[in-house]
N, C-alpha and C positions, 0 to 999 in steps of 0.2 A: 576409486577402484579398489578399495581396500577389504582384501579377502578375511575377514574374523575369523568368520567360522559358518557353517553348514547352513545354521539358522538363524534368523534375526532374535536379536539380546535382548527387547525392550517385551516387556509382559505384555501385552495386547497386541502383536505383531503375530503372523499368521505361523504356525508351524514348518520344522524343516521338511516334514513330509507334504506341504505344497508350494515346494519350491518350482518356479516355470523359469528354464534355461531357454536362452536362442544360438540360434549356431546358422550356418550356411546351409552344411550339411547335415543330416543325422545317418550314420551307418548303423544298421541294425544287425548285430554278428559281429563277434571280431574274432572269427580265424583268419588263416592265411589271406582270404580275395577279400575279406571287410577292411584287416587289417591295413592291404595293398593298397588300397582304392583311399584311405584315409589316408595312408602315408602321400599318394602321388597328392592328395588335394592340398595337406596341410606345406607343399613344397611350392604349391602356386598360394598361396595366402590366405587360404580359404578358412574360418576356423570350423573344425569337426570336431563331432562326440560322437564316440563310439559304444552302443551299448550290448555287453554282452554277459548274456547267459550263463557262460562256462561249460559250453556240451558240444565239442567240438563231433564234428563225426568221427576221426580217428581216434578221440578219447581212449578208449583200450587198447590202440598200440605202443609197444614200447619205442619202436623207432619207426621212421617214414624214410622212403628209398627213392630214387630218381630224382630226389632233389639236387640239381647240379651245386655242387659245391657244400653241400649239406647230406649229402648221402647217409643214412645212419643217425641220424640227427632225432635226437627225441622229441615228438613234436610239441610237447611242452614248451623245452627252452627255444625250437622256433618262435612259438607264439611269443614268449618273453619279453625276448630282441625284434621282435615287429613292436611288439608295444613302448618297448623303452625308445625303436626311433621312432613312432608318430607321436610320442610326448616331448621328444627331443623339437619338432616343430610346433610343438602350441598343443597337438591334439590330445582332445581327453578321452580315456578310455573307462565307462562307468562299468561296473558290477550292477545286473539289473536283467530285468525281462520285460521286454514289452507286450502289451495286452494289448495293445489299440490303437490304429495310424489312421486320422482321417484329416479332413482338406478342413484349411479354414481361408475362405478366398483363396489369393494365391499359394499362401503358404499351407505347411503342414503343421500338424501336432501329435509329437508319440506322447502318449502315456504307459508309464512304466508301471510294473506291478507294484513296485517301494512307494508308488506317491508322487513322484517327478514327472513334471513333462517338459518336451522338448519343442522348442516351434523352431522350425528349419523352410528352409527354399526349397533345399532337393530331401530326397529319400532313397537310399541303392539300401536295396535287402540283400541281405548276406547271411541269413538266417540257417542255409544250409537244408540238409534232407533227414529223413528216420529212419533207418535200416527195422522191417522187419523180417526177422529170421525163420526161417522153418519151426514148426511147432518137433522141434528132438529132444528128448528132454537130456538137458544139460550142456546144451549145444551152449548156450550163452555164457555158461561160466568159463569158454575158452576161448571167447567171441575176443578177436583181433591179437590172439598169441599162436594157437595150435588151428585155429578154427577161421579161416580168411575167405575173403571175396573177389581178391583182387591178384591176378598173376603178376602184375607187374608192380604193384605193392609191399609182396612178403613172398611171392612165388619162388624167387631163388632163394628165400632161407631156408624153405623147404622141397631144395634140392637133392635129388636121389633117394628121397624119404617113402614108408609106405603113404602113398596119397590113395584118398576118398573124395569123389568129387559126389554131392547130391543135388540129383537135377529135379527140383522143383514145378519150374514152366516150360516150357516149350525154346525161349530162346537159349537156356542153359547148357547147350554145348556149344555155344556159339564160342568158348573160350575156351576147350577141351583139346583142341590141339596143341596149343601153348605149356599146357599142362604136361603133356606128352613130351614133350620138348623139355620139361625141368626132368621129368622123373619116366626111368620104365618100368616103376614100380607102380602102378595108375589104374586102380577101379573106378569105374563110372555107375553109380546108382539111379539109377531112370524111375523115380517116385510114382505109383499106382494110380493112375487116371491121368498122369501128365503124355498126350501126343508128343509125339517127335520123330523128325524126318529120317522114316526107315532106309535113303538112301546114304545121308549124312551117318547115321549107327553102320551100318554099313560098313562106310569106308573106314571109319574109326575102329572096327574092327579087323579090319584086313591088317591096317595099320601095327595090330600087337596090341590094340587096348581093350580092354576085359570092362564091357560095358551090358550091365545088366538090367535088363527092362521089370518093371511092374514091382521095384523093389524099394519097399519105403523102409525108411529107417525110425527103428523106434528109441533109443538113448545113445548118449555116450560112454563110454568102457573107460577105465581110467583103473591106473596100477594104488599101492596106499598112499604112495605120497602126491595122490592127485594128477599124476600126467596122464594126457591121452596115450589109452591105446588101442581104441579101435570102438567100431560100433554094434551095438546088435540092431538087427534087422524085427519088422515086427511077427516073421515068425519065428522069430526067438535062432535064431541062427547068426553069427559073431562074423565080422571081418576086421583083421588088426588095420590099425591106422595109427602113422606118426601126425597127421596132418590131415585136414578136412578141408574142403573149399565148397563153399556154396555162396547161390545167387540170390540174394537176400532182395524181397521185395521193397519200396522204398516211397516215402511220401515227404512232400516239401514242408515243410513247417514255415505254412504261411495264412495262419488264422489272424495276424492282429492285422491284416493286410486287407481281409477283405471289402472293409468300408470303402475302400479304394477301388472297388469292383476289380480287385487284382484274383483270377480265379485258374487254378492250376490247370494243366493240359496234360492228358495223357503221353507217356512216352514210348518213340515211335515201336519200344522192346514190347510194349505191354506191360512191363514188371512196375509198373510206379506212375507219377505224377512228375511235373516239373512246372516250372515259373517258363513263360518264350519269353524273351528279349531278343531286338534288332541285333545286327553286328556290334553295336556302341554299346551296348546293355541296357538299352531302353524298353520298358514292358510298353504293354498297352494304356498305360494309366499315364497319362503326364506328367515330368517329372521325378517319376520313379521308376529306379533303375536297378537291377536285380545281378549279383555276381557267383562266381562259386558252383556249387556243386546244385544246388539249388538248382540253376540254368542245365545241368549237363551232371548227368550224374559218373561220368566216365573219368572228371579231372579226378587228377592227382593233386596233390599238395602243390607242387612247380605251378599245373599250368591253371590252380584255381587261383597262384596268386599274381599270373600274367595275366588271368581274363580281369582281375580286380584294380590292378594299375593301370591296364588300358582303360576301364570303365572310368576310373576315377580320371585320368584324363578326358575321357568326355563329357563328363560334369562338369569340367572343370571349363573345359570350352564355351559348352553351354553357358554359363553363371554369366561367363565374359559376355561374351555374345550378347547378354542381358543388357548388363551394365552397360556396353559400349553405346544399343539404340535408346541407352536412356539417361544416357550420360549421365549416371551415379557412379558412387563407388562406394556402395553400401557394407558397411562393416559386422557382420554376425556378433564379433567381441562390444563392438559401441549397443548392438540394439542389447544384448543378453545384461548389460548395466546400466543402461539408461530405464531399462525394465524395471530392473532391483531398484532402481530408484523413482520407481513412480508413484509409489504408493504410502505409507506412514513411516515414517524414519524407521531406520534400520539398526542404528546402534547405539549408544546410549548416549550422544554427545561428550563422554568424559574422557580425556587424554588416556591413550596405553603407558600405563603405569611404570613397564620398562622404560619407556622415551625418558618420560621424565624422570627418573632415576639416571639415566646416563647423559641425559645434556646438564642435569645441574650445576656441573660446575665450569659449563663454557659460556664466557663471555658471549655477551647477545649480539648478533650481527644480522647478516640478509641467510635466509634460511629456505630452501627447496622442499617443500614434502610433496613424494610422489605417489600417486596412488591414493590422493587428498582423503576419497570418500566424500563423506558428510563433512567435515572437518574438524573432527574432536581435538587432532595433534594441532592443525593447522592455525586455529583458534586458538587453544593454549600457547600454542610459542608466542601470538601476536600478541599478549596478555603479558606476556614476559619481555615484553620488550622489542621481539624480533622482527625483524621486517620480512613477512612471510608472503612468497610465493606459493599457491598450492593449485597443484596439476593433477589431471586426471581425462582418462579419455570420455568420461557422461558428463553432457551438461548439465544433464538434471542434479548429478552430485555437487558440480560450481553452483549453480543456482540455489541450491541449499546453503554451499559454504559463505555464499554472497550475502545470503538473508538472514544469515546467523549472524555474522560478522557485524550488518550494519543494526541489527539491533543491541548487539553490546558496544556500540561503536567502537567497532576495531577495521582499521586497513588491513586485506587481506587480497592481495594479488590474483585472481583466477585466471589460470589457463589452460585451457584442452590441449591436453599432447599427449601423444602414444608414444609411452618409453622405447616401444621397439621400433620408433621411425627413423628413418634419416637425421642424425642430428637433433633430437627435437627440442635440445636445453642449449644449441649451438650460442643463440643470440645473447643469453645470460652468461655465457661461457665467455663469450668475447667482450663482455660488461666485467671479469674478473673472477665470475663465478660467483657461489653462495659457501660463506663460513661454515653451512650446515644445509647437508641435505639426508632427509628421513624418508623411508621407506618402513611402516607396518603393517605388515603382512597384505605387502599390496603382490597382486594378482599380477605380475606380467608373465605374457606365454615363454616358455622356453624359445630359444631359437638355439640351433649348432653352435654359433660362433658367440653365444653370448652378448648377442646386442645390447639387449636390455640392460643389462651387469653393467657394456661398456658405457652406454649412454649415462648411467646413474655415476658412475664415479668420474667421468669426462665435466659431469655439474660442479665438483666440486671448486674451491678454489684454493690455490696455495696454502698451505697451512692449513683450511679447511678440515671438518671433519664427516665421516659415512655414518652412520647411525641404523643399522637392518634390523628390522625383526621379524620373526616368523614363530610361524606353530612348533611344535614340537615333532617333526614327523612320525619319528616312532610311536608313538601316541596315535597319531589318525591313521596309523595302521594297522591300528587292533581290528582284529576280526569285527568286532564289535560295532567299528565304521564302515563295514565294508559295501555297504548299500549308500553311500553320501552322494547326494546328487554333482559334488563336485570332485576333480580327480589334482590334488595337490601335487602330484608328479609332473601334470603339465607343465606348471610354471613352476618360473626360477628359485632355485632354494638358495638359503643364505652360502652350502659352497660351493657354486654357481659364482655369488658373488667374490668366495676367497680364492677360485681360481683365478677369476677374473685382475683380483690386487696384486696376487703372485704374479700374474703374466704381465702387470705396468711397473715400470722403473718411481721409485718414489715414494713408497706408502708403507707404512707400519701396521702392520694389525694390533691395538689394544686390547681388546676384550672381543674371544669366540667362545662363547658359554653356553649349557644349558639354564636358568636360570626360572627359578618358583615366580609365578606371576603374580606382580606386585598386586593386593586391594584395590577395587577404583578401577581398573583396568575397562577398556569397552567392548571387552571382546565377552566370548560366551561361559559360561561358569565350569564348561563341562574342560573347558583348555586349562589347564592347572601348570604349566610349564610354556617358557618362550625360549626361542632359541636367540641368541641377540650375537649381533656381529660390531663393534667400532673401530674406527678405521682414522686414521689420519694422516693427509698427504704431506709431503714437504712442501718448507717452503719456498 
């Protein structure tokens, strides 16, 4: 399971840009309900990848409102803290756009615009909608600050303010009372060829509101330093305005869907499209299940991310439901590396050059490497004398380290285990433990409580020593990676592991470094820094 790097190392190994992921899930979107729906799955065990765009609908707001406990909240650093907890459970969240979602048997397959596909069981689109605006010129440069759609969105910031409401279609006063309600300061503009019910105008006008028919607007007014101040009309006639509100037509952005025969439906308003889904968030397509604003163009922030943790629990049902009449208990994380290992070796057979740099000068004993891989380290130690166990959750990776092993005849221990199970080193554990157990740059998903951490340093034995490496993170966060088919946040980073020593009675940290990667190394050329953790418990 040992994560290198992005792409395979060895020259004739197929590029990083067609890398093929597996997951359980694939959420397509990660604002609030992709985000939601990924957070509820990766808390039932599920593993998800979440791919997203970066084009949230509220993008041009500065802050999002009725969010209970988040009121004011930039929805920015919302999105953040959703992502930071679904990677807090395993779940990855790529940088990417998908072009194309179709069925292969049971399963699916996105492909991403970078090169990457994904093969998943289920599919929830979370893709979200396209606001389009009135043709005003310059409407758009104040589109989600001075310039809103939404009363219960921005509507009380532009309270007692001069308001302009522009009614485009036919249902656009349906939310002009509300408006009344914030401000009596309230013209209503009734755009040139748009009907609307002269008894509703009407009352709105008995009401106090100044609502004026067959009146289309042609730009926005703005003072030098660019604030709104009002509109001119197209026969050249001005109305001041602090604040504009209009009902922006709106289409689902769901093209990479349609091989799914997933095909949008008119909304019951007339103003746009939407995705139907059951009460559970089921479309019509089997197995995929649509969240968010996409479904309902009315949520807000809150309740697009209640519709998305409800949906992801009924994925989540479903998946069970599966498993239960089929008595598997099939793993998204085992197929996604059993995959990486089905095909021409992946990394160069030669030991990470840190390792061997920091076991030199320890005495050779029973040694744990987790996260085996192919078995470059695990081969090297047995070379050196050690009596090496090497774990990993692919067999196809044991079955390599088995048939490397026995052709340099060396004993080398194979065994499948998932660092994040129950105990999964318990039995070696209660044998004494291992002198030495190594972990580079092996993959295990986050979990809250640091399981993984605990299990790894739970291997060792008295006096024992930890041995971590990892990438360099600040490095794979250069913009530069920002398309990588995998998302390093998921899993556990080396202080992951140092909180994890801090919080056991016993152990010393020796060496937490950034550190130049040794020559020889198996990882990929483009990683020029490791981060290396050693550790030693008492004894």
């Amino acid at each position: 399971m040992s994560h290198h790097h992005t792409g395979p190392a060895s020259s004739g190994a197929p590029a990083a840009s067609t890398v093929i992921r597996h997951c359980d899930v694939a959420v397509i979107g990660g604002s609030a309900a992709g985000l939601a729906t990924a957070l509820q799955l990766g808390r039932q065990r599920r593993s998800v990848i979440v791919v997203d765009s970066g084009e949230p609908r509220n993008a041009p707001a500065a802050h999002m409102h009725g969010f209970l406990g988040r009121d004011g909240t930039d929805p920015a650093e919302l999105l953040a803290a959703g992502r930071a907890e679904v990677r807090s459970y395993g779940g990855e969240v790529l940088s990417g756009r998908a072009v194309r979602v179709a069925r292969d048997g049971e399963l699916f397959v996105v492909e991403l615009a970078e090169g990457t596909s994904i093969v998943a069981r289920r599919i929830v689109v979370a893709t979200g909608l396209v606001d389009d605006l009135p043709e005003v010129e310059g409407l758009a440069d104040h589109w989600g600050s001075t310039v809103i759609h939404c009363p219960f969105c921005h509507g009380y910031e532009a309270r007692d303010q001069q308001m302009v409401q522009l009614i485009t279609h036919p249902m656009g006063l349906h939310v002009t009372p509300l408006l009344r309600q914030l401000s009596t300061r309230l013209t209503v503009l009734v755009a040139d060829g748009v009907e609307v019910d002269e008894s509703e105008v009407a009352t709105l006008i008995s009401a106090g509101v100044d609502v004026r028919l067959a009146t289309t607007a042609h730009r926005v007014l703005t003072d030098a330093d660019g604030r709104l101040t009002g509109i001119e009309l197209i026969d050249g006639s001005m109305i001041g305005a602090d604040a504009i509100l209009i009902n922006p037509r709106f289409a689902p952005r769901a093209e990479p869907f349609t091989g799914l025969g997933l095909q949008p439906s008119p909304h019951p308003t007339g103003t746009g499209q939407v995705i139907e889904v059951d009460a559970m968030g089921a479309t019509a397509s089997d197995g995929v299940y649509a969240v968010g604003s996409i479904t309902d163009p009315s949520q807000q922030v809150l309740s697009a991310a209640a519709h998305g943790s409800r949906v992801g629990g009924a994925v989540a049902m479903g998946l069970a439901a599966e498993d239960v009449r089929t008595a598997a208990r099939p793993s998204g994380s085992v197929a996604d590396w059993d995959h990486r290992y089905s095909g021409d070796p992946i990394w160069s057979g030669n030991p990470n050059g840190s390792l061997v740099a920091e076991v030199a000068d320890l005495p050779v004993g029973r040694a744990l490497d987790v996260g085996a891989g192919e078995g470059g380290d695990a081969i090297w130690l047995a070379e050196q004398g050690w009596e090496v166990t090497a774990s990993d959750i692919s067999s196809r990776a044991l079955d390599r380290i088995r048939v490397e092993a026995e052709r340099r005849d060396l004993t080398v221990t194979c065994e499948l285990a998932d660092a994040n199970a129950w105990e999964p080193f318990a039995q070696e554990a209660a044998q004494g433990g291992f002198d030495l157990v190594s972990a580079a740059y092996a993959s295990i998903p986050r979990t809250p409580d640091l399981r993984g951490a605990h299990n790894v340093l739970d291997a060792v034995a008295p006096g024992g020593s930890l041995v971590i490496l990892s990438h360099d993170l600040e490095a794979m966060r250069n913009p530069q990676h920002e398309h990588r088919p995998f998302d390093p946040d998921a899993y556990l980073h080396i202080d992951d592991f140092v909180t994890a020593i801090k919080a056991t009675a016993g152990w010393t940290i020796q060496v937490d470094d950034k550190c130049p990667r040794p020559p020889g190394s198996a990882s990929a050329s483009h990683h020029t820094h490791d981060r290396v953790l050693r550790a030693r418990r008492a004894s």
